[in-house]
N, C-alpha and C positions, 0 to 999 in steps of 0.2 A: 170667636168667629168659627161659625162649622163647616165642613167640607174641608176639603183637597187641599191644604197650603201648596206653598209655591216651590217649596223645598220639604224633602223626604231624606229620614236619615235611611244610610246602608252603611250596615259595619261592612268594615277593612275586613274580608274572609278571603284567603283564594280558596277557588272549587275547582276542582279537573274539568268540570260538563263546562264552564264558560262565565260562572258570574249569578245574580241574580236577577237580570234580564238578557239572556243569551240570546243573541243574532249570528249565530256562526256563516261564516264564509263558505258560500258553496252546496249550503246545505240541503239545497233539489236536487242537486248530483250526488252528496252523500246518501241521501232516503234511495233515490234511483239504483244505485251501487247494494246497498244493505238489499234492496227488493229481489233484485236480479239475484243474489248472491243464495236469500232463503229459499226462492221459486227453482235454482236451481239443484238445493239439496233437499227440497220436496219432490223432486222430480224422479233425484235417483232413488231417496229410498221407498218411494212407492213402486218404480221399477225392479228393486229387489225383494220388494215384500210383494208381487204381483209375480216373480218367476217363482216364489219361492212359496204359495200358498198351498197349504195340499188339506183336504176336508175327509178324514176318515172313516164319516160316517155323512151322508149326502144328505142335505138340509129339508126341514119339509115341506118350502115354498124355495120360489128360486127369488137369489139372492143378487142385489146391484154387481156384487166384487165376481159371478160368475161371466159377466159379459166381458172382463179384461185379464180371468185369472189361467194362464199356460196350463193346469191340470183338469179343468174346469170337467172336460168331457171325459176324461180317463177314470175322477173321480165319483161323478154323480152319471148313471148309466140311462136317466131320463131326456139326456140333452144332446141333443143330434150335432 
């Protein structure tokens, strides 16, 4: 007979993540929670790499990270 029988072996394994067909409990609010968790540690260190950004020598086109960078105009003498 070909195709799908009625019955599929699965070894006796435990795994930490939940099995070999995992349905965990909860797990829109877990993704929701991890989301909010990495959006808010993208947030800060772009916030300390945007106070903390300094260009030594001023670029020869202007560049995206000048419309959010705190030294933007102290740095490059082109930008009002």
């Amino acid at each position: 007979k070909m195709g799908a029988g009625g019955w599929f072996y699965v070894p006796k394994v435990w795994t930490p993540y939940g099995g070999w067909w995992a349905n965990p409990t909860h797990w829109k609010r877990n993704t929701g929670i991890a989301g909010v968790g990495i959006l808010a540690v993208a947030t800060m260190l772009f916030t300390v790499s945007a106070d903390r950004e300094r260009r030594p020598v001023a670029p020869f086109r202007q560049i995206p990270s000048q419309s959010w960078c705190k030294h933007a105009k102290t740095d490059d003498p082109r930008l009002k």
